[in-house]
C-alpha atoms as one frame of an Amber mdcrd trajectory, in Angstrom:
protein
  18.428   9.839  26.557  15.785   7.957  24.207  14.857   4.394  23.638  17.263
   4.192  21.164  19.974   5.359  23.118  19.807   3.077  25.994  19.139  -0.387
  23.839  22.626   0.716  22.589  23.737   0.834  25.926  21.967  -2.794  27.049
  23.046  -4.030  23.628  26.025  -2.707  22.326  26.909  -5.472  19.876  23.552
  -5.379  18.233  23.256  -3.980  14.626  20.545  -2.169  13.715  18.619  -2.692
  10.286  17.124   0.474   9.243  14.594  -0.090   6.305  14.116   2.791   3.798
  10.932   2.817   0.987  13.028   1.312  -1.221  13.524  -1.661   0.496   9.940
  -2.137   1.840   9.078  -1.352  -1.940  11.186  -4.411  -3.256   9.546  -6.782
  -0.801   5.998  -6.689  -2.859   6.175  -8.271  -5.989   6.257  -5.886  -9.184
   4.333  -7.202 -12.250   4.570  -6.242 -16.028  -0.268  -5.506 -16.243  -1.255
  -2.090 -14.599  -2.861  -2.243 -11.530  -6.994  -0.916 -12.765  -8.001   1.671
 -10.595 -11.639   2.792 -10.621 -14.539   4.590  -8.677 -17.626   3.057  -7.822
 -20.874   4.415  -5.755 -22.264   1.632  -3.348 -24.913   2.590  -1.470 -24.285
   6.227  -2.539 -20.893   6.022  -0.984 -17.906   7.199  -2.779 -15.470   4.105
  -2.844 -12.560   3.233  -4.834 -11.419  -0.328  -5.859  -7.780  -1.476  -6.832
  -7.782  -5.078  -8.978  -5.648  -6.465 -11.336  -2.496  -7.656  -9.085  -1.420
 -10.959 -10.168   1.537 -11.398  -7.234   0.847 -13.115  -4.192  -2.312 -12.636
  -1.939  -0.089 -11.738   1.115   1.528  -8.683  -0.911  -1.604  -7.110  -2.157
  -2.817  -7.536   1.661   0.399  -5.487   2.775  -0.023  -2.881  -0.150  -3.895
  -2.781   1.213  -2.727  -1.898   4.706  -0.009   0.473   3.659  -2.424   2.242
   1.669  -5.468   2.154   4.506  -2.696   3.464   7.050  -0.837   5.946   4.631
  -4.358   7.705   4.018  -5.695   7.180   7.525  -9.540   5.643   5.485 -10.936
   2.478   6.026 -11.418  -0.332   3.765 -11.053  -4.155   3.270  -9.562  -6.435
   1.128 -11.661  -9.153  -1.027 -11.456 -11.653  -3.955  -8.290 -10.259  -4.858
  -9.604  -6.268  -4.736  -8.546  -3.491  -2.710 -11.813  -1.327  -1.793 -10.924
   1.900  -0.073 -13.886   3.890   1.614 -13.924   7.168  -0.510 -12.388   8.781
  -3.766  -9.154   8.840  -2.875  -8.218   7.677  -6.859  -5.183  10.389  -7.549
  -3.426   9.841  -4.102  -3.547   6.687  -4.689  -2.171   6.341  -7.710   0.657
   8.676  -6.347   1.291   6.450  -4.696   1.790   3.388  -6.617   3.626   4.901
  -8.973   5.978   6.140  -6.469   6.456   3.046  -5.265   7.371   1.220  -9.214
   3.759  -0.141 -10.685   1.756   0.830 -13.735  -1.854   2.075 -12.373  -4.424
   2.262 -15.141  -7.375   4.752 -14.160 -10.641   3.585 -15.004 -14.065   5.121
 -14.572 -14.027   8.988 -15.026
């Protein structure tokens, strides 16, 4: 018997919301621009930054975790960029078109 199993038996009336990647998908805000994504070298380190989202600050921060999580890299989130540690530009963009945006590659 798992978790699951015996909250159903503490809480029988309780209804479960399960959440596909369709519905997290709908919660960030889609815009009309392509998100730019391009490769830089800082410090001769490979990074790659994401700009160009013109939603709300709190979505791109969410998108910016999903992505940091989804490709297990690190990373940070600044004046309205996304800057992943590494070259990680086609996954990425996999990724984001999976999920309903227009990526633009820039820089090679």
């Amino acid at each position: 018997m798992d978790l699951q199993d015996q909250l159903k038996n503490l809480f029988p009336e309780h209804i479960q919301e399960e959440q596909t990647s369709e519905n997290k998908a709908s919660d960030i805000w889609m815009q009309d621009d392509p998100i730019i994504c391009k490769y830089e070298k800082r410090k001769g380190k490979p990074i790659t930054i994401l700009e160009g989202y013109t939603g709300a600050t709190e979505d791109f921060k969410k998108l910016a975790k999903e992505i940091k999580t989804k490709l297990s890299v690190g990373g940070s989130f600044k004046d309205d960029k996304i800057i992943i540690q590494g070259d990680y530009r086609d996954k990425i963009m996999q990724m984001l078109k999976d999920k309903g945006f227009n990526v633009k590659r820039v820089g090679g």
